[in-house]
C-alpha positions in Angstrom: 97.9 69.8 89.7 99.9 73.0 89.3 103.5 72.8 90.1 104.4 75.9 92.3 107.8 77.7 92.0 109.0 80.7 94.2 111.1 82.7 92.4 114.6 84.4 93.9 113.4 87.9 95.8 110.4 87.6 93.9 106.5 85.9 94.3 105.1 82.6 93.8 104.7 81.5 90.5 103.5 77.8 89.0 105.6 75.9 86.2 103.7 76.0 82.7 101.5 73.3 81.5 100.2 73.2 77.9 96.7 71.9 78.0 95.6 71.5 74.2 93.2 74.3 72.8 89.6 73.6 71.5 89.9 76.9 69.5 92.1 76.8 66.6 93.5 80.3 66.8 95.0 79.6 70.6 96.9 76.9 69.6 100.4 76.7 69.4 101.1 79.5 71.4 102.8 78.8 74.7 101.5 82.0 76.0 97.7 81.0 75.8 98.1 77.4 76.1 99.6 78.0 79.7 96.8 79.8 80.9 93.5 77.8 82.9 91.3 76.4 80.7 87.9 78.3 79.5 85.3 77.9 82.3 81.6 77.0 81.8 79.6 79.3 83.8 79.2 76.5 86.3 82.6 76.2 86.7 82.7 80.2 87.1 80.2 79.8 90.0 81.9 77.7 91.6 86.0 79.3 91.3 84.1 82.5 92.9 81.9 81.8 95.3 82.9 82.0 98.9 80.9 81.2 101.8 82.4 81.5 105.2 82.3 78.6 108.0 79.0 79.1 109.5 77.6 76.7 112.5 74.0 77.4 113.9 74.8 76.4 117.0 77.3 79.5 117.7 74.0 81.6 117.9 74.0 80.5 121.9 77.2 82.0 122.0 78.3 85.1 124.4 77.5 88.4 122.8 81.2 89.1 122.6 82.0 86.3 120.5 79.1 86.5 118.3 80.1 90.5 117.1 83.6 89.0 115.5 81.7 86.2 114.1 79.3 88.3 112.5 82.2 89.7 110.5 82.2 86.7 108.1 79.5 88.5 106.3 82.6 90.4 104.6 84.0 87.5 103.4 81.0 86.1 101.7 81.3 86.3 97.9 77.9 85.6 95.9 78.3 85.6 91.8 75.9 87.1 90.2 75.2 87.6 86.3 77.7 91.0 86.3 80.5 88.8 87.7 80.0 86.0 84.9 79.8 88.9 82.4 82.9 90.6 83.7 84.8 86.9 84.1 84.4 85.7 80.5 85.3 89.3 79.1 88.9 89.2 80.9 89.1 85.5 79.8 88.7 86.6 76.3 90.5 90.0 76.5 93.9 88.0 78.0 93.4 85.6 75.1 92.5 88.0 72.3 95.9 89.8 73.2 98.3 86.9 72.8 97.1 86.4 69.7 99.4 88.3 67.9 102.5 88.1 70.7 103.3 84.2 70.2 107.0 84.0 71.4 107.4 81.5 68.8 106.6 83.7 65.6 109.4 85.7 64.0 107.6 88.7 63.8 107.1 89.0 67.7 110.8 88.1 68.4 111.7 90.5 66.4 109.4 93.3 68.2 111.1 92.3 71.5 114.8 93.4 69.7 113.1 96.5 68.1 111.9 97.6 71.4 115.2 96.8 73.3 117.0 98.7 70.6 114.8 101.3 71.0 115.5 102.0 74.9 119.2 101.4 74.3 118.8 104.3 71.7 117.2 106.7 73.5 114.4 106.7 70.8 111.4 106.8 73.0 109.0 107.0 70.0 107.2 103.4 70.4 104.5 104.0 67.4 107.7 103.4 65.5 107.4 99.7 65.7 106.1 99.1 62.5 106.3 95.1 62.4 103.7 94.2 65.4 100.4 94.3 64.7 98.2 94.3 67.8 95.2 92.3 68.4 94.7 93.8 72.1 91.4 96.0 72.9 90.9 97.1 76.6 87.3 98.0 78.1 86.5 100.0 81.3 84.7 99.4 84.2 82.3 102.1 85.0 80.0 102.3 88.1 78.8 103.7 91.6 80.8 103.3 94.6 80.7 100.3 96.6 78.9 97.9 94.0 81.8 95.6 94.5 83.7 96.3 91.2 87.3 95.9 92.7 86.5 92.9 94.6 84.9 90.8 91.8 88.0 92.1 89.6 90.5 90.8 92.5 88.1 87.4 92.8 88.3 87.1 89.1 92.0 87.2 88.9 92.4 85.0 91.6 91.3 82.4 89.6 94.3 82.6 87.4 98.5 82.5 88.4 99.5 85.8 88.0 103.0 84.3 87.3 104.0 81.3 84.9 107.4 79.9 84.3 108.2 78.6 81.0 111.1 76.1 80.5 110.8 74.5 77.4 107.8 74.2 74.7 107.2 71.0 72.9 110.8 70.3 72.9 112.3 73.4 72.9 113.8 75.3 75.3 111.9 78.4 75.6 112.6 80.0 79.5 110.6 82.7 80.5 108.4 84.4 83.5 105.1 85.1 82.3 103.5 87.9 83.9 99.6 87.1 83.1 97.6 90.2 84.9 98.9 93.5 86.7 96.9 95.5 88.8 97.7 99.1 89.8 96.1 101.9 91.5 95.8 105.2 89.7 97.7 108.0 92.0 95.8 109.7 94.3 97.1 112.7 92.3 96.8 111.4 88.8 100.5 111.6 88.5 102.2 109.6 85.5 105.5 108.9 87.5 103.4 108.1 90.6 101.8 105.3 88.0 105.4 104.2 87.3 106.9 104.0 90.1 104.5 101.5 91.5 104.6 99.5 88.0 108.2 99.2 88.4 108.0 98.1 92.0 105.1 95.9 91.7 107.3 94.1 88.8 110.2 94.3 90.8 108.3 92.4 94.4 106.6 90.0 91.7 109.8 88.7 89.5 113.1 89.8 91.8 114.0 92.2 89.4 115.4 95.6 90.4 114.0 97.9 88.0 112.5 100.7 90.2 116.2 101.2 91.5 117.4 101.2 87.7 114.8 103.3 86.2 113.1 105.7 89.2 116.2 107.3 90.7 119.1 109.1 88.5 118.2 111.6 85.6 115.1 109.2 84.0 112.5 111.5 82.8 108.8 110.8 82.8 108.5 109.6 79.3 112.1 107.9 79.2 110.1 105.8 82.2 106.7 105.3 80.3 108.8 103.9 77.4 110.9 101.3 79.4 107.5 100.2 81.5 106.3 99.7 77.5 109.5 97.6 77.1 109.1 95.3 80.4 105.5 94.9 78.8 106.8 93.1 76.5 109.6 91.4 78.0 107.5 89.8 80.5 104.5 88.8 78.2 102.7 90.9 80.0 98.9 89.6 79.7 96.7 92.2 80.9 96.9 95.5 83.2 94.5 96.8 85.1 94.4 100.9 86.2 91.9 100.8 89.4 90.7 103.8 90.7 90.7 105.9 87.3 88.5 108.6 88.4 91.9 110.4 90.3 92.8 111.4 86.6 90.5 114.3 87.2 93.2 115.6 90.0 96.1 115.3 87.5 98.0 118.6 86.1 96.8 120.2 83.0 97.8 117.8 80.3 98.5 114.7 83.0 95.3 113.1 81.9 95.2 112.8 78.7 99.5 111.8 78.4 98.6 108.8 80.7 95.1 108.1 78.6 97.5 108.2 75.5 99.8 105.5 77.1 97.3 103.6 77.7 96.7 103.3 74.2 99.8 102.9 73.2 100.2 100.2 75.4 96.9 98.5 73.4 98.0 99.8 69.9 101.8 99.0 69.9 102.4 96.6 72.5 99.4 94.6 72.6 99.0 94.8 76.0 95.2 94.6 76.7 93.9 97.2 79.2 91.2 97.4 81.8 90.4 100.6 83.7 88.2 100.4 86.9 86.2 104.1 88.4 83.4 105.6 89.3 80.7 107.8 86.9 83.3 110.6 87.5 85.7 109.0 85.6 83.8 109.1 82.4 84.5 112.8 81.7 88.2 112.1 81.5 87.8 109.1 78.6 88.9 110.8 76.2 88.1 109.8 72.4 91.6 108.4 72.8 90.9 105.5 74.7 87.8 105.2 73.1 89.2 104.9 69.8 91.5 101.8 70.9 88.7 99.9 72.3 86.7 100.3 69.2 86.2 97.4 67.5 87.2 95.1 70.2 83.8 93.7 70.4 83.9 93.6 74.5 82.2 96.8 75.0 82.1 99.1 78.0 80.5 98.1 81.3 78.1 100.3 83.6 78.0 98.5 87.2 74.8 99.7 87.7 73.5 99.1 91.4 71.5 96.1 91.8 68.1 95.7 90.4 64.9 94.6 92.8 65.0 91.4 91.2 66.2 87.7 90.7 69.9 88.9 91.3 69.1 90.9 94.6 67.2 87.9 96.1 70.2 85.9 95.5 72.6 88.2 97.0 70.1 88.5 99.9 69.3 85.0 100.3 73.2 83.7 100.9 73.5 86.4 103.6 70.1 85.7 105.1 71.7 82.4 106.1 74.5 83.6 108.5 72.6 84.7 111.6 74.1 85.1 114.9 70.9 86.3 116.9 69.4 84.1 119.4 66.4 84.2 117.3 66.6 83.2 113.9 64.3 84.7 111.6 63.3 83.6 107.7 64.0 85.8 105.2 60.6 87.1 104.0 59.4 89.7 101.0 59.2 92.5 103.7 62.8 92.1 104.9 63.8 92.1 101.0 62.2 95.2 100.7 63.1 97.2 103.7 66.9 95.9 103.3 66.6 97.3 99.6 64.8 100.7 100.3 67.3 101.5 102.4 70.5 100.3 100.5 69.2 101.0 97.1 70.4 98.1 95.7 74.7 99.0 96.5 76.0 96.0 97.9 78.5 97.6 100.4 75.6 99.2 101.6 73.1 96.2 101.9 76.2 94.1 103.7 77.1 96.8 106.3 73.5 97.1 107.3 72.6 93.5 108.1 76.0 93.2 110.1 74.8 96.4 111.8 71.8 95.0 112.4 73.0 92.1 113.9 75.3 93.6 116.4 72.8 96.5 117.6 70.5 92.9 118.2 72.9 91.3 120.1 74.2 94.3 122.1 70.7 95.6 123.0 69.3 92.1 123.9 66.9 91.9 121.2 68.1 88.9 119.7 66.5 89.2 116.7 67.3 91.3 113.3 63.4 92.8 111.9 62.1 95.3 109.5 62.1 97.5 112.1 65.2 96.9 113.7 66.7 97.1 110.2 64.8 100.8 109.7 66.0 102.0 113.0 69.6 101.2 112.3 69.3 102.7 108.3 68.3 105.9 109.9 70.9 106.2 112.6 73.7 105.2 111.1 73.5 106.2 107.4 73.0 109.5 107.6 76.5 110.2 105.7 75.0 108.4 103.0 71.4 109.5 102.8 72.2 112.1 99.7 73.4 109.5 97.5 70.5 107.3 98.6 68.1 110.3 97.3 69.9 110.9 94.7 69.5 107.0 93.2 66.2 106.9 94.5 65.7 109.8 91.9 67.3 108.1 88.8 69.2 111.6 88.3 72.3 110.5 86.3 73.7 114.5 87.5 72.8 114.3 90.9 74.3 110.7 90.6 77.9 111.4 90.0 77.9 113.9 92.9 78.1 111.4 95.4 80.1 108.4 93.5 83.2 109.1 95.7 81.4 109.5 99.5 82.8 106.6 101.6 79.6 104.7 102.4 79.5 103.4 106.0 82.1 103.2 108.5 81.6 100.1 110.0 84.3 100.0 112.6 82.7 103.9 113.8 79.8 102.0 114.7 80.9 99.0 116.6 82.7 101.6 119.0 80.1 103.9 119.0 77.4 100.8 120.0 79.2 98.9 122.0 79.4 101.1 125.3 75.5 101.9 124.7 75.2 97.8 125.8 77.6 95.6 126.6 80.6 97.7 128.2 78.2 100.5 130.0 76.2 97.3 131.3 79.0 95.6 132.0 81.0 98.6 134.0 77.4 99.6 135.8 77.3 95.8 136.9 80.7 96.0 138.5 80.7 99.2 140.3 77.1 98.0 142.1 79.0 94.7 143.3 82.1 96.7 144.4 79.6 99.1 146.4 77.3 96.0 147.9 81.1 94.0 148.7 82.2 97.9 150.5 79.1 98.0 152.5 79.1 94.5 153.5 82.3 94.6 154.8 81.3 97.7 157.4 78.4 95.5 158.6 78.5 93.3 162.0 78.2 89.7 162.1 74.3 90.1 163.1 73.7 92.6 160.5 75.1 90.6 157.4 73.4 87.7 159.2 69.9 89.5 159.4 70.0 90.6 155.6 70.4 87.4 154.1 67.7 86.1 156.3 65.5 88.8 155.0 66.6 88.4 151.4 64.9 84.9 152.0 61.4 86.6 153.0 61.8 86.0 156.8 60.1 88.2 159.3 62.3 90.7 160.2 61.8 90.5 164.3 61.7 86.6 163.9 65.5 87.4 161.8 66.7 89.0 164.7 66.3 87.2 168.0 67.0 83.9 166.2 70.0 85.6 164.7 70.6 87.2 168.3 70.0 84.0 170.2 72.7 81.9 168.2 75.2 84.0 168.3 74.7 84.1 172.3 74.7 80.5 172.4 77.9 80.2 169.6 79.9 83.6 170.1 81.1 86.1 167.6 83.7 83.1 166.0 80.4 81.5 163.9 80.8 82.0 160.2 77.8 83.7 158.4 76.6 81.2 156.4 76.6 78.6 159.3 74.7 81.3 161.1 72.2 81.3 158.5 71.7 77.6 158.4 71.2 77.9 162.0 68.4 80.2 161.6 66.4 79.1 159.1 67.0 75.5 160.7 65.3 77.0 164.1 62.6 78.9 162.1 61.8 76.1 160.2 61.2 73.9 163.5 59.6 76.4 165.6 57.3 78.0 163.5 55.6 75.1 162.0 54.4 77.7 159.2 55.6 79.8 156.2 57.2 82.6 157.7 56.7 85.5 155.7 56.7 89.7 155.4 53.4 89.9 154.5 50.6 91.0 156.4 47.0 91.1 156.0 46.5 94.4 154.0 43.5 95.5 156.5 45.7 95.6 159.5 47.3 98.8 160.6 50.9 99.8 159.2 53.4 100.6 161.3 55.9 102.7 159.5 58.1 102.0 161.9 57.6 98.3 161.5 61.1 96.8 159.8 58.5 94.5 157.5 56.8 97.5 156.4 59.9 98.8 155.5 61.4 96.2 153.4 58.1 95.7 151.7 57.9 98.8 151.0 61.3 99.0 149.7 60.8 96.0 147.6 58.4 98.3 145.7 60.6 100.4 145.3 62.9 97.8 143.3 65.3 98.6 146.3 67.2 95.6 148.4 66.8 95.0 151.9 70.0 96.8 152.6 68.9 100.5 151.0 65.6 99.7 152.0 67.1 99.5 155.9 70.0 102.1 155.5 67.6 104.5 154.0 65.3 104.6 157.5 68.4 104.9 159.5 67.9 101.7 160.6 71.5 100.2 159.5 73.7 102.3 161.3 78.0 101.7 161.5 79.7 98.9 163.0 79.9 100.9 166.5 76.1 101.5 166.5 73.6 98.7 167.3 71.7 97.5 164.3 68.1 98.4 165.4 67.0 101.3 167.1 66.4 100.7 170.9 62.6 100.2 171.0 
């Protein structure tokens, strides 16, 4: 088990252990044999997968409680080929480009001087560095937005310490912080010093160095800054970096892109450092032949994160959702829900995600309980409208009308829990509350006879029969009974007097009196209206002053 180590203002880093190298060409370096160990593509499976706590009895849950729970669908992670792919071409990228930067060969100690000598010299000309001879390729990562590309990068690092301490190597004392991976977001602008500026402090937050205060402020120009990130490259043993977002080179100034494409490769070419760059389709216009050139010959290619194919993959993905279900009524996961789910997501998997959880909640909140095709098509047509263009536009296989749409933000899923949940649960809720507080207002302008007489009605006695029992006790008992023993009074009397089911109905042929208080409440119960409305709105139920019936 890994030893961890926090360093002084810096992260968490774990203390080197050489595990002995089945590949003749990583061994012997301290650099490679500190890294995990090569995975089998079971072993991949199972450093990435993540399936959140999930308990089948939560579906009987309150409503309110179910919507967070449902949540957890953001946190499931299901490898798929792609990720396998992408995991053993970082494994071998990382590897490939510590070849040629063992700590322990003359060669690359003697780089590290040139380059210090270099800064301290002003010359900012790294190609100069004629003794190092790079065995570092990079590769991009090219594909539609919200296929998942950043977070099975992020999953894929985290299965390796970003930070290793070195003390000593097979007896000799070799102390260093290894800086395995680095991941940094390209500018919003495409600026250069934007990019180093958050190298520096990323470095700085990681090891508890202070190089952004050295290096940002005072008189340091642009490329005096490029050149000294170049340098802390080195000095760190930096494994791999990784540029996220690269399509924002489009927004740089004239010339921006291509001076931070041509650092990139001179990262590659003279200081070994592999590189991996992450954007959508509209980042492939601003490759330049540059970049291209220094991943030639790497042998790890380029890859397209093409959306997901109506196939093996997609019934996977599908299928570990399908299991985390929060309606009351669970429902299998059948070849019409895989289709529907995919003609409406079109195979991106922030899509596809969004929509189930969507589906889910408009379920619960509505009282459906239950997440169907046509549930799922309802809530596809409400709520990605934003999104349909794009969804046309893959739907089409139009490369052109593609790229068009690589940057729209597909679903705002906290937009749509605010806009659903007043529809249901809060408007329900709110409605519920002001009917009690109007019913608790009424009842408390009512005599003692009248609340009396509408719970006895609201039990299906006769309404005359309600009153003079209700009329006769409280002559007997005064106005200090309670209403509920006055009720239990009542029914006790009716119950023992009448010897039969009393009751507001009335043979249908006999003449209606509308008049008649039984007519009246019957006729309100039709109505879906209580005894009280029924009452007040003949005029019947009058103010406390007032008698409750009409002298007759």
């Amino acid at each position: 088990m890994s030893k961890y180590i926090f360093i002084p203002n810096g992260g968490e880093a774990v203390e080197a252990e050489y595990k002995e190298q089945m590949i003749e060409e990583y061994r012997g370096n301290p650099f490679i044999e500190a890294l995990p160990p090569i995975y089998s593509k079971d072993e991949v499976v199972d450093k990435l997968v993540v399936y959140p706590n999930y308990n089948s009895k939560e579906r009987m849950l309150d409503s309110h409680l179910r919507v967070h729970m449902v949540q957890r669908l953001f946190q499931c992670f299901q490898p798929l080929q792609v990720h396998l792919d992408l995991e053993s071409r970082i494994s071998r990228v990382i590897r490939q480009g510590y070849l040629a930067r063992n700590p322990f060969r003359p060669e690359y100690a003697a780089s590290l001087q040139d380059g210090y000598r270099m800064i301290q010299n002003l010359n900012l000309d790294l190609c100069s560095n004629k003794r190092f001879r790079t065995t570092a390729a990079g590769f991009t990562i090219i594909g539609v937005s919200g296929m998942g590309k950043t977070t099975a990068v992020n999953r894929i690092l985290a299965t390796m310490p970003q930070i290793i301490v070195h003390s000593q190597y097979r007896g000799v004392k070799f102390s260093m912080c290894q800086l395995v991976w680095l991941k940094l977001d390209c500018p919003y602008d495409g600026s250069i010093k934007g990019l180093c500026m958050e190298f520096f402090s990323k470095v700085d937050s990681l090891l508890g160095t202070n190089y952004y205060k050295k290096h940002v402020s005072g008189r340091h120009t642009v490329d005096s800054m490029l050149s000294i990130m170049s340098q802390v490259a080195r000095h760190t043993g930096l494994g791999m970096l990784v540029i996220d977002e690269i399509q924002h080179l489009k927004q740089a100034k004239s010339g921006g892109s291509e001076k931070m494409l041509n650092f990139f490769v001179t990262l590659v070419n003279t200081i070994g450092v592999p590189v991996v760059l992450i954007g959508t389709t509209k980042a492939m216009s601003v490759l330049q032949s540059e970049f291209r050139q220094a991943r030639r010959g790497s042998g790890q290619g380029d890859m397209v994160w093409e959306r997901l194919k109506k196939d093996s993959n997609w019934d996977l993905l599908m299928g570990a959702l399908w299991d985390y279900q929060w309606t009351k009524k669970e429902v299998p996961f059948t070849p019409e829900i895989s289709d529907i789910m995919y003609e409406e997501s079109q195979g991106i998997i922030d899509i596809a995600v969004k929509l189930y959880a969507m589906a889910q909640i408009k379920a619960i909140y509505s009282g459906i309980e239950e997440v169907n095709a046509g549930l799922i098509k309802q809530v596809a047509q409400e709520n990605l409208k934003l999104v349909q263009p794009m969804l046309e536009a893959l739907k089409s296989g139009d490369m052109r009308r593609i790229s068009q749409f690589e940057d729209i933000s597909t679903v705002d899923f906290e937009e749509f829990i605010s806009s659903e949940r007043p529809k249901y649960s809060s408007g329900d809720k709110i409605q519920e509350l002001l009917i009690k507080k109007k019913q608790k207002e009424n009842a408390d302008t009512l005599s003692l006879k009248e609340r009396a007489v509408l719970k006895l009605l609201d039990l299906d006695i006769d309404p005359q029969k309600a009153q003079k029992v209700v009329e006769k006790i409280i002559t007997q008992e005064g106005d200090s009974i309670s209403v509920s023993e006055l009720v239990i009074k009542a029914v006790q009397i009716l119950i023992g007097t009448a010897g039969k089911k009393t009751s507001v109905k009335k043979n249908r042929t006999e003449f209606r009196d509308e008049n008649d208080l039984r007519v009246i409440v019957e006729e309100g119960k039709m109505k879906q209206m209580s005894a009280y409305e029924a009452l007040r709105a003949k005029g019947i139920i009058k103010t406390v002053e007032n008698d409750f019936f009409q002298a007759g």
